[in-house]
N, C-alpha and C positions, 0 to 999 in steps of 0.2 A: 432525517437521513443525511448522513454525512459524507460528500467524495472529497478525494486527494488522488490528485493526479502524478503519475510516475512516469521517468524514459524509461525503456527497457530495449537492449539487444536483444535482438532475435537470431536464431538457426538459421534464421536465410538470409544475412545478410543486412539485415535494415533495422532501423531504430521504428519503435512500437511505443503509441500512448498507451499505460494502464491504469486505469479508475479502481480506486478500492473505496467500495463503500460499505459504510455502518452503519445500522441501524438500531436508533434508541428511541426506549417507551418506557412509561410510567407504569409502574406496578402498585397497587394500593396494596397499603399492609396495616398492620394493627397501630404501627408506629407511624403511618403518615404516607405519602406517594415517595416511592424507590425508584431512581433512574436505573433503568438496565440496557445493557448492548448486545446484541448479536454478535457472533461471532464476523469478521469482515469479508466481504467477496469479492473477487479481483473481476477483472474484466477488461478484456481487448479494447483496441478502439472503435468495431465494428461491433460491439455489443456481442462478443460469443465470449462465453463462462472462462475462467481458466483455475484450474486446481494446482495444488504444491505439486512441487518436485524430487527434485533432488534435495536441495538448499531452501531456508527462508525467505531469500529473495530468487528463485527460482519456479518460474511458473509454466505448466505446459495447458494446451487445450486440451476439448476434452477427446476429439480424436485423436489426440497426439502428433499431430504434424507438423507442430510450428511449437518451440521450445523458444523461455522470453527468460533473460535474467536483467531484474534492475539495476539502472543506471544510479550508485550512488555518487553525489558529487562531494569533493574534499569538502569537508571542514575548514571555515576561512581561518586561518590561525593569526589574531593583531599582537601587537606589543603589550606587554602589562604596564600599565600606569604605573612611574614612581612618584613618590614621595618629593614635594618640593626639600631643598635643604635649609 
């Protein structure tokens, strides 16, 4: 099982950790063991489920009361290396 931990805005106000984890297992086949994944599951910081939304990065619970979009942070953008002369 694999977590990655996200910031996420929330509807009320406050910034929210969310866990997304995966899970991979072995499949035997005729060719040999096959990793495979699950599809991933989000989750609050308080351990409650949360499903898509609106958006990719838009998560609600699953009564709907508290709506979370994640926090992506920039891209560090450095200088490209040149070529001494």
């Amino acid at each position: 099982m694999r977590t990655d931990i996200f910031r996420a805005f929330g509807t009320d106000g406050r910034m929210h950790i969310v866990f997304r984890r995966t899970q991979t297992f072995l499949v035997k086949t005729v060719y040999g063991p096959v990793e495979k994944r699950r599809e991933p599951r989000f989750y609050l910081e308080n351990g409650e489920l949360l499903e898509c939304a609106d958006r990719y990065d838009t998560f609600r619970t699953l009564a709907g009361d508290l709506v979370v979009r994640i926090v992506h942070p920039n891209a560090k953008r450095g200088t490209r290396a040149t070529k001494p002369p």
